[in-house]
N, CA, C and O atoms as CSV, one atom per row, in Angstrom:
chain,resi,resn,atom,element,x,y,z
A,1,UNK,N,N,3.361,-20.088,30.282
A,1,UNK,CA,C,4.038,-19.928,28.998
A,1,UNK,C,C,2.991,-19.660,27.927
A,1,UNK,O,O,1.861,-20.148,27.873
A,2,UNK,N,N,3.603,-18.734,27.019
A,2,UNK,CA,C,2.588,-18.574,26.092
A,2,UNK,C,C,2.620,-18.419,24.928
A,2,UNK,O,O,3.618,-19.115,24.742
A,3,UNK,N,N,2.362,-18.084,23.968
A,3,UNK,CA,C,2.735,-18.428,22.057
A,3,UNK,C,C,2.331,-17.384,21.261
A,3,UNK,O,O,2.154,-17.929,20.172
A,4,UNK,N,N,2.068,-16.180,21.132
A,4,UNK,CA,C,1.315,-15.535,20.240
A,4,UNK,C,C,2.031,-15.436,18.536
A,4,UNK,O,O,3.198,-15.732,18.278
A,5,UNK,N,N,1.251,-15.066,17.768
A,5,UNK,CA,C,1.545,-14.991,16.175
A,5,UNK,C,C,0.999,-13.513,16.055
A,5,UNK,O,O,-0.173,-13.475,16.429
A,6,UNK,N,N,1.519,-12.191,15.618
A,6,UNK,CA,C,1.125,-11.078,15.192
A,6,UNK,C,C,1.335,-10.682,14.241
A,6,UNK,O,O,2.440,-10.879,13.736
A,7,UNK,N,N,0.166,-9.807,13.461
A,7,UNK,CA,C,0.842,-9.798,11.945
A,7,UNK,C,C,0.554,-8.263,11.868
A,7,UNK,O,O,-0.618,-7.934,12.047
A,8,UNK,N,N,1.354,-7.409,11.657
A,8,UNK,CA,C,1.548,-5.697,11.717
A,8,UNK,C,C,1.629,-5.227,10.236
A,8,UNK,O,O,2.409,-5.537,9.336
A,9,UNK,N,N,0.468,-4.297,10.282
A,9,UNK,CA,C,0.501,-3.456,9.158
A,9,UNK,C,C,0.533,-2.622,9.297
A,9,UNK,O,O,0.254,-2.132,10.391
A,10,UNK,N,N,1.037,-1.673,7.869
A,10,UNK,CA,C,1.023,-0.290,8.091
A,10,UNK,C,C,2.631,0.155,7.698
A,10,UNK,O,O,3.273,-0.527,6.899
A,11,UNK,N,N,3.133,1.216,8.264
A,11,UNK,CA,C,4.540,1.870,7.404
A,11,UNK,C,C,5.163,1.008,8.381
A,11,UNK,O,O,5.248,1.479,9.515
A,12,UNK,N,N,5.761,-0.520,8.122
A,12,UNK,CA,C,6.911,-1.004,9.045
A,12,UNK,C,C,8.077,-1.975,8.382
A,12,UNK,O,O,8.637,-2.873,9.011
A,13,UNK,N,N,8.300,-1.691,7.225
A,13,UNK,CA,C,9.449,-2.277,6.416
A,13,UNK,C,C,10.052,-0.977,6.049
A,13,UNK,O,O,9.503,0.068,5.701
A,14,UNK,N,N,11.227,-1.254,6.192
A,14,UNK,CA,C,12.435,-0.657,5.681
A,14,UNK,C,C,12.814,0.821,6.532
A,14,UNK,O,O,13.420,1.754,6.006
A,15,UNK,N,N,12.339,0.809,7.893
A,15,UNK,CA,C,12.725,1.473,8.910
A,15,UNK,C,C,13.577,1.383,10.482
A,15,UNK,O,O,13.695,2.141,11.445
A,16,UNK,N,N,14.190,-0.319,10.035
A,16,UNK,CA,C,14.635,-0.779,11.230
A,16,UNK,C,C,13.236,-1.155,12.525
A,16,UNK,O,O,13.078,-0.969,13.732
A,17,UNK,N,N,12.558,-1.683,11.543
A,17,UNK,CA,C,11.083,-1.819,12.911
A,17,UNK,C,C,11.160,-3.133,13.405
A,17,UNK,O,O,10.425,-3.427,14.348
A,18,UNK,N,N,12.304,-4.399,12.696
A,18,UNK,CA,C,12.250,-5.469,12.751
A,18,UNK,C,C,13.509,-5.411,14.210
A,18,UNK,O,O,13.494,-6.036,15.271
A,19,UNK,N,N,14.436,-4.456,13.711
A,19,UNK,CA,C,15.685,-4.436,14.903
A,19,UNK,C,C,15.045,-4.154,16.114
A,19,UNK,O,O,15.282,-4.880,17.080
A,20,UNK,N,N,13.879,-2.737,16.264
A,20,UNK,CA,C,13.185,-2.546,17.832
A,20,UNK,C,C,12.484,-3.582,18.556
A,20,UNK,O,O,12.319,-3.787,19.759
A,21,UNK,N,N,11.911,-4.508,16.933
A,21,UNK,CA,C,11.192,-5.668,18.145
A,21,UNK,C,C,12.030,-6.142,18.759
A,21,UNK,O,O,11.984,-5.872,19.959
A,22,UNK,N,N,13.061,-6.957,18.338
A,22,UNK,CA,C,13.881,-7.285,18.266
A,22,UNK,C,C,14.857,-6.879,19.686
A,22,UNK,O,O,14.960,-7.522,20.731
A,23,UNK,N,N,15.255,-6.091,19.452
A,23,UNK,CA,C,16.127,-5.130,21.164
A,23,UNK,C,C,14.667,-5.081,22.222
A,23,UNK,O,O,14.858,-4.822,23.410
A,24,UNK,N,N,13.619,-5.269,21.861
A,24,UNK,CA,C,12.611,-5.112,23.267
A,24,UNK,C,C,12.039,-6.689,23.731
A,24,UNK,O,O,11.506,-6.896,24.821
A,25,UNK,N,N,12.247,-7.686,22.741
A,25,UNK,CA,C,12.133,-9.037,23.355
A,25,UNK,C,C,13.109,-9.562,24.087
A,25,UNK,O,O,12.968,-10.360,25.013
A,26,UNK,N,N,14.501,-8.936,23.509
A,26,UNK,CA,C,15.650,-9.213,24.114
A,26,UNK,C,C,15.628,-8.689,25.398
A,26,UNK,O,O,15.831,-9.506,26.295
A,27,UNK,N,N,15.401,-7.335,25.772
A,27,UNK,CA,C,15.300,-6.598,26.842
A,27,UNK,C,C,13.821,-7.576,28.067
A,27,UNK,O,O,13.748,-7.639,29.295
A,28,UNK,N,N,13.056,-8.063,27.153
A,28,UNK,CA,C,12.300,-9.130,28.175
A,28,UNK,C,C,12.622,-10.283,28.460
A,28,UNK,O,O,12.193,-10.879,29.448
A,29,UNK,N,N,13.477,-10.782,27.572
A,29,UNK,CA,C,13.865,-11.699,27.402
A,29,UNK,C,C,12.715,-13.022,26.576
A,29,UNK,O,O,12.704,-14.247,26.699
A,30,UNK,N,N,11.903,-12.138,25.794
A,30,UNK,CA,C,10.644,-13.211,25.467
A,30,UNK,C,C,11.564,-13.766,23.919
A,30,UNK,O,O,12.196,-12.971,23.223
A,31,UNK,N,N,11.465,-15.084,23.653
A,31,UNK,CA,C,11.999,-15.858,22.334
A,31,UNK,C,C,10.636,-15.725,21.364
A,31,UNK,O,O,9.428,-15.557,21.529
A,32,UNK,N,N,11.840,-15.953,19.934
A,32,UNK,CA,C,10.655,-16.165,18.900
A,32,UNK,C,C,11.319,-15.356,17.673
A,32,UNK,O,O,12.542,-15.312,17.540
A,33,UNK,N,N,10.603,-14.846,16.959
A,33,UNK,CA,C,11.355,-14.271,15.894
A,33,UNK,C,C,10.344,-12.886,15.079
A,33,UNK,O,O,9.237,-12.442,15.384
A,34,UNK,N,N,11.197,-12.546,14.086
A,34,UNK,CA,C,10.086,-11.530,13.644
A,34,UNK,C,C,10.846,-11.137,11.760
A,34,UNK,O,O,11.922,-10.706,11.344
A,35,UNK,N,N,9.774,-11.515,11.239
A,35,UNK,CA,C,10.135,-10.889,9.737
A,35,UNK,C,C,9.233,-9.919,8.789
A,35,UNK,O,O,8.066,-9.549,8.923
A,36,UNK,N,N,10.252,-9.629,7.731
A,36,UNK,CA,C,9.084,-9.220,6.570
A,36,UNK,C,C,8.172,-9.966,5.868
A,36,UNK,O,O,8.562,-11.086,5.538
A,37,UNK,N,N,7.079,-9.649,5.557
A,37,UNK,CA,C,6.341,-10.635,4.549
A,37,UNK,C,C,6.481,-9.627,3.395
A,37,UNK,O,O,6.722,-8.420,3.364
A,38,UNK,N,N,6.179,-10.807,2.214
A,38,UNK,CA,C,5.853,-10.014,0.679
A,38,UNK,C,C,5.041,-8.862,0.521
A,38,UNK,O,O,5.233,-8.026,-0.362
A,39,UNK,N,N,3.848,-8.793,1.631
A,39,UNK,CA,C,2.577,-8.283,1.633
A,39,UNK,C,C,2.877,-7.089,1.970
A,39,UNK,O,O,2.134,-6.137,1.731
A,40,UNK,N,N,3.987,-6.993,2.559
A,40,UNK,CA,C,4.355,-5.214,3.164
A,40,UNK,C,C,4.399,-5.260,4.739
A,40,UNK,O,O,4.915,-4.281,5.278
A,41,UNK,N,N,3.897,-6.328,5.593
A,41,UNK,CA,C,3.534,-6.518,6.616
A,41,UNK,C,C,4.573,-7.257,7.195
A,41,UNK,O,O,5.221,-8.197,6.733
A,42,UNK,N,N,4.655,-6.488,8.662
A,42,UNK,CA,C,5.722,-7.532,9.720
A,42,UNK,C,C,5.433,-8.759,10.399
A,42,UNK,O,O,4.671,-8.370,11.285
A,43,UNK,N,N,5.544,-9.827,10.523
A,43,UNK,CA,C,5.181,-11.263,11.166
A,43,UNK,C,C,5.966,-11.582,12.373
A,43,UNK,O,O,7.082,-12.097,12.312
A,44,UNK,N,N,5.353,-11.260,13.500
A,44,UNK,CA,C,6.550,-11.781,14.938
A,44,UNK,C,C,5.582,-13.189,15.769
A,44,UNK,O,O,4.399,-13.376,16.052
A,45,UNK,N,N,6.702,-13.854,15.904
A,45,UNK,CA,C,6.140,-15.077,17.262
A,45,UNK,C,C,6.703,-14.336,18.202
A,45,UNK,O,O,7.524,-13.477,17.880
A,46,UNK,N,N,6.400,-14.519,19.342
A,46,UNK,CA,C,6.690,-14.018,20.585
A,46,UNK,C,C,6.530,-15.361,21.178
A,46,UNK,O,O,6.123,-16.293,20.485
A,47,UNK,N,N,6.915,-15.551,22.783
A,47,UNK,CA,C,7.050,-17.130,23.156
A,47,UNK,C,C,7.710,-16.765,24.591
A,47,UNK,O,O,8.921,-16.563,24.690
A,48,UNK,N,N,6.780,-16.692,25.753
A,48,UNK,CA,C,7.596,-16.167,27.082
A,48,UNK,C,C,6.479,-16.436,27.670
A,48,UNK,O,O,5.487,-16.970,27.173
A,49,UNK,N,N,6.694,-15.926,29.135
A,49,UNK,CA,C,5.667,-15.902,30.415
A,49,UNK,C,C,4.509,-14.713,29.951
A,49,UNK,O,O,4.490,-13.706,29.243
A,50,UNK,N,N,3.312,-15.698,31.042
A,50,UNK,CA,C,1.913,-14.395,29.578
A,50,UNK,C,C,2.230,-13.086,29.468
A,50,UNK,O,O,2.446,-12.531,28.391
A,51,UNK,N,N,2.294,-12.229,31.215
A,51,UNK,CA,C,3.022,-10.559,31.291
A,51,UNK,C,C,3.577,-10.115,30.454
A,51,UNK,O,O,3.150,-9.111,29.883
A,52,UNK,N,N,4.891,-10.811,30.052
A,52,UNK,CA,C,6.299,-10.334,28.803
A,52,UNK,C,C,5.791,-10.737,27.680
A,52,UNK,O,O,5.822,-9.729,26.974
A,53,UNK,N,N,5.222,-11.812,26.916
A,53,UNK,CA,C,4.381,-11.685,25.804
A,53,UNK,C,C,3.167,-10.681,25.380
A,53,UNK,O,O,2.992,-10.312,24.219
A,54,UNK,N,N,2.250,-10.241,26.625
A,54,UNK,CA,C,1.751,-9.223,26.444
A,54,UNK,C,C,2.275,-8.114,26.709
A,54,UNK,O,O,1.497,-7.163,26.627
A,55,UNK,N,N,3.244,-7.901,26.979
A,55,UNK,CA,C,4.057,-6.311,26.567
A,55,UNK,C,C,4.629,-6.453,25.138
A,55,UNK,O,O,4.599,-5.552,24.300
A,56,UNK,N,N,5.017,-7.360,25.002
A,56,UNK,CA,C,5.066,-7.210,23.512
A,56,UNK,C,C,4.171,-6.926,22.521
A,56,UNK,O,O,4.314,-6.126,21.597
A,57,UNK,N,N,3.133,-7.708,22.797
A,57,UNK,CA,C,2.405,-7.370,21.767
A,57,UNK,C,C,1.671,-5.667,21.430
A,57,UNK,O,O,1.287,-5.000,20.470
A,58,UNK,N,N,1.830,-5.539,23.243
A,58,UNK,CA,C,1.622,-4.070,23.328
A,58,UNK,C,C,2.303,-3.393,22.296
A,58,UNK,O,O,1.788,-2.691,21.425
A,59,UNK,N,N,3.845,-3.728,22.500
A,59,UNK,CA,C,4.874,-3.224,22.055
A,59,UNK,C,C,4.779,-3.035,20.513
A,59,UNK,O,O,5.165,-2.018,19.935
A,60,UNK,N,N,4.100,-4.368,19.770
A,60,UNK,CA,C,4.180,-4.047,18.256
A,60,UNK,C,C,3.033,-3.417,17.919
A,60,UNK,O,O,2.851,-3.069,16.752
A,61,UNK,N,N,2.025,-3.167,18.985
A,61,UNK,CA,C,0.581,-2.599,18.512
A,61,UNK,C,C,1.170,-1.131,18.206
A,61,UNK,O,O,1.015,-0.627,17.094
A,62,UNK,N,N,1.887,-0.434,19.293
A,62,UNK,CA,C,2.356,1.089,19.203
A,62,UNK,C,C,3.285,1.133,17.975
A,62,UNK,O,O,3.095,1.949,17.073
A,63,UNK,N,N,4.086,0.425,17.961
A,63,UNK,CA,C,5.652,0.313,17.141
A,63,UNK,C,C,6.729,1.111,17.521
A,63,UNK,O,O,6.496,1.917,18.422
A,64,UNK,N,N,7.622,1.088,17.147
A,64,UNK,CA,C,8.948,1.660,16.880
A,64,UNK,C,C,8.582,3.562,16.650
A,64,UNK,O,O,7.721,4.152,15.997
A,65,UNK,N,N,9.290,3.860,17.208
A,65,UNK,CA,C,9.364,5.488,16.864
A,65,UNK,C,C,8.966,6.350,15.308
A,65,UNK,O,O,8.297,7.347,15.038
A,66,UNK,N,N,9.770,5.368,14.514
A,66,UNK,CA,C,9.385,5.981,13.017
A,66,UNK,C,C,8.404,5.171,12.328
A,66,UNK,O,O,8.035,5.379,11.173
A,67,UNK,N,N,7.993,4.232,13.088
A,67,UNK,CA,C,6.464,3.389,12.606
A,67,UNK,C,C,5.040,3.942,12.473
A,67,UNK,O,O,4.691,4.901,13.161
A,68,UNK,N,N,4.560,3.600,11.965
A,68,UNK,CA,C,2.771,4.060,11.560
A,68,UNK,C,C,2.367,2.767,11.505
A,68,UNK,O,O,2.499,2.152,10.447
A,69,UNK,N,N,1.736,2.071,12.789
A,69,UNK,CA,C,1.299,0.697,12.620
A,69,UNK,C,C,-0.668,0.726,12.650
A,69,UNK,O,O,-1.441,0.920,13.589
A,70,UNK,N,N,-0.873,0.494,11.459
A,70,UNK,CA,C,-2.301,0.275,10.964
A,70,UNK,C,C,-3.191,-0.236,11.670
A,70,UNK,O,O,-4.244,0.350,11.920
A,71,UNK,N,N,-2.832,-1.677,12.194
A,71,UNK,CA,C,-3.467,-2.861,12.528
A,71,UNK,C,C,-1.989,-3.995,13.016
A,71,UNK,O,O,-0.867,-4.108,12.523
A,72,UNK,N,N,-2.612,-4.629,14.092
A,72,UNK,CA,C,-1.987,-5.863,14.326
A,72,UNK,C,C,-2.922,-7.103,14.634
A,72,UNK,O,O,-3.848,-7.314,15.418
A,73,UNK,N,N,-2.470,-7.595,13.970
A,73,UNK,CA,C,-3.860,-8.676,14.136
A,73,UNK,C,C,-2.767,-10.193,14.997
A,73,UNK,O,O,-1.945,-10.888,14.399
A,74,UNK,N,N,-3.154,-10.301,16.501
A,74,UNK,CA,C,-2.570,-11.197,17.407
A,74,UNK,C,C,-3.401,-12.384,17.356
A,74,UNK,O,O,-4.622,-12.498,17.461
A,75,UNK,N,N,-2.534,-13.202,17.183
A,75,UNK,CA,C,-3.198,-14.977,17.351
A,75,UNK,C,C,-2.419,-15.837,18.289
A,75,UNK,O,O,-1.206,-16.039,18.232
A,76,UNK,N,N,-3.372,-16.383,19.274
A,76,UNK,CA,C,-2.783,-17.443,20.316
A,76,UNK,C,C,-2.282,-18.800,19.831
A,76,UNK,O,O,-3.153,-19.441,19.242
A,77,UNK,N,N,-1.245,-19.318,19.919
A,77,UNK,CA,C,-0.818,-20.451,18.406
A,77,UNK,C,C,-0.104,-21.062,19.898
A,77,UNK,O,O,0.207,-20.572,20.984
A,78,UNK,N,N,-0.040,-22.681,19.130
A,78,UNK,CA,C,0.660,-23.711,20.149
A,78,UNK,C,C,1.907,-23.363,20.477
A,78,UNK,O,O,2.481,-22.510,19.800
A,79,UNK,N,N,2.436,-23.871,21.401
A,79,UNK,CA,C,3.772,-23.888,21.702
A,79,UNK,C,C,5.196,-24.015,20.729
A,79,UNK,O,O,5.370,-25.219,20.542
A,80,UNK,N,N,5.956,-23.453,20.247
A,80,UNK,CA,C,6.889,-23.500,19.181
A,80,UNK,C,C,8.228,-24.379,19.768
A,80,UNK,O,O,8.552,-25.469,19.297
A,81,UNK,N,N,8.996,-23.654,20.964
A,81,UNK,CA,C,9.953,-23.762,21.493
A,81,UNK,C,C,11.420,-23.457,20.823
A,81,UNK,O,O,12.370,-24.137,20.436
A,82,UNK,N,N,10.991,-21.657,20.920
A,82,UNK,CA,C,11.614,-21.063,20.286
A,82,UNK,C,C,12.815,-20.792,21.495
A,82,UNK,O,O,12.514,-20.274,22.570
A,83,UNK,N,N,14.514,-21.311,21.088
A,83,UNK,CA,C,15.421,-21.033,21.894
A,83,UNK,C,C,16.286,-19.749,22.305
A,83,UNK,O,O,17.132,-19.623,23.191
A,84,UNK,N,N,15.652,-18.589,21.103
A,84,UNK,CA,C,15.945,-16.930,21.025
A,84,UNK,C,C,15.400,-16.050,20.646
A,84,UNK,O,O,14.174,-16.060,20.756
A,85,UNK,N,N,16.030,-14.959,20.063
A,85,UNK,CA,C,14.922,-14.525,19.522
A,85,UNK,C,C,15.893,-13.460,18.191
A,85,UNK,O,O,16.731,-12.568,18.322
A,86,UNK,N,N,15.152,-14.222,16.763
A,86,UNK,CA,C,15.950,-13.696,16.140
A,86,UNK,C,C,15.122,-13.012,15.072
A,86,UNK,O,O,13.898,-13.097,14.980
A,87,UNK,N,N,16.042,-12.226,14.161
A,87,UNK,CA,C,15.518,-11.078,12.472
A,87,UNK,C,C,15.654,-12.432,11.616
A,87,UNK,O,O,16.759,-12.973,11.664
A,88,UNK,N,N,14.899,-12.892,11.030
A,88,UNK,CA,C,14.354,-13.781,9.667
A,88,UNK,C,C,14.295,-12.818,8.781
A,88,UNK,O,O,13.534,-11.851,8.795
A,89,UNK,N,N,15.617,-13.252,7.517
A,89,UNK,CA,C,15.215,-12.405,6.468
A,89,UNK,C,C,15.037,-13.403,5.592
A,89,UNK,O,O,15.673,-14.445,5.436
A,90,UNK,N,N,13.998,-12.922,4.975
A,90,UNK,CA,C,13.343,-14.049,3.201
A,90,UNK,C,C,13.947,-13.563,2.152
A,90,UNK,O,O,13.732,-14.042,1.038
């Protein structure tokens, strides 16, 4: 089991980039969540077996089809015990 924290920059607010993570954790079935920050930048936990957490992160390094992702900066963080995986809006 594993925990990561990623923080994505670059063109990924206000293109539906939060819904693709979103349909591809589901499709792994990895829990956790993913939002906007103030900063312009997307924030996802991811929370699954290591394989399916690292396709994800794969997943937000490339992005979404209409994304331009800058940088993702991935951090290994404790265990959450996240029960889904949902869009956090602030």
């Amino acid at each position: 089991m594993k925990t990561n924290k990623v923080v994505i920059s670059g063109l990924v607010q206000g293109i539906f980039f939060r819904n693709f993570i979103k349909g591809k954790a589901d499709e792994l079935g990895v829990k956790g969540h993913v939002r906007n920050l103030e900063t312009g930048e997307v924030e996802v936990f991811l929370e699954g077996e290591d394989g399916k957490v690292n396709k994800m992160v794969e997943i937000c390094k490339k992005g979404s089809p209409h994304s331009q992702v800058k940088e993702a900066v991935v951090e290994e963080i404790k265990h959450i015990g996240f029960e889904d995986f949902k869009v956090v809006n602030i």
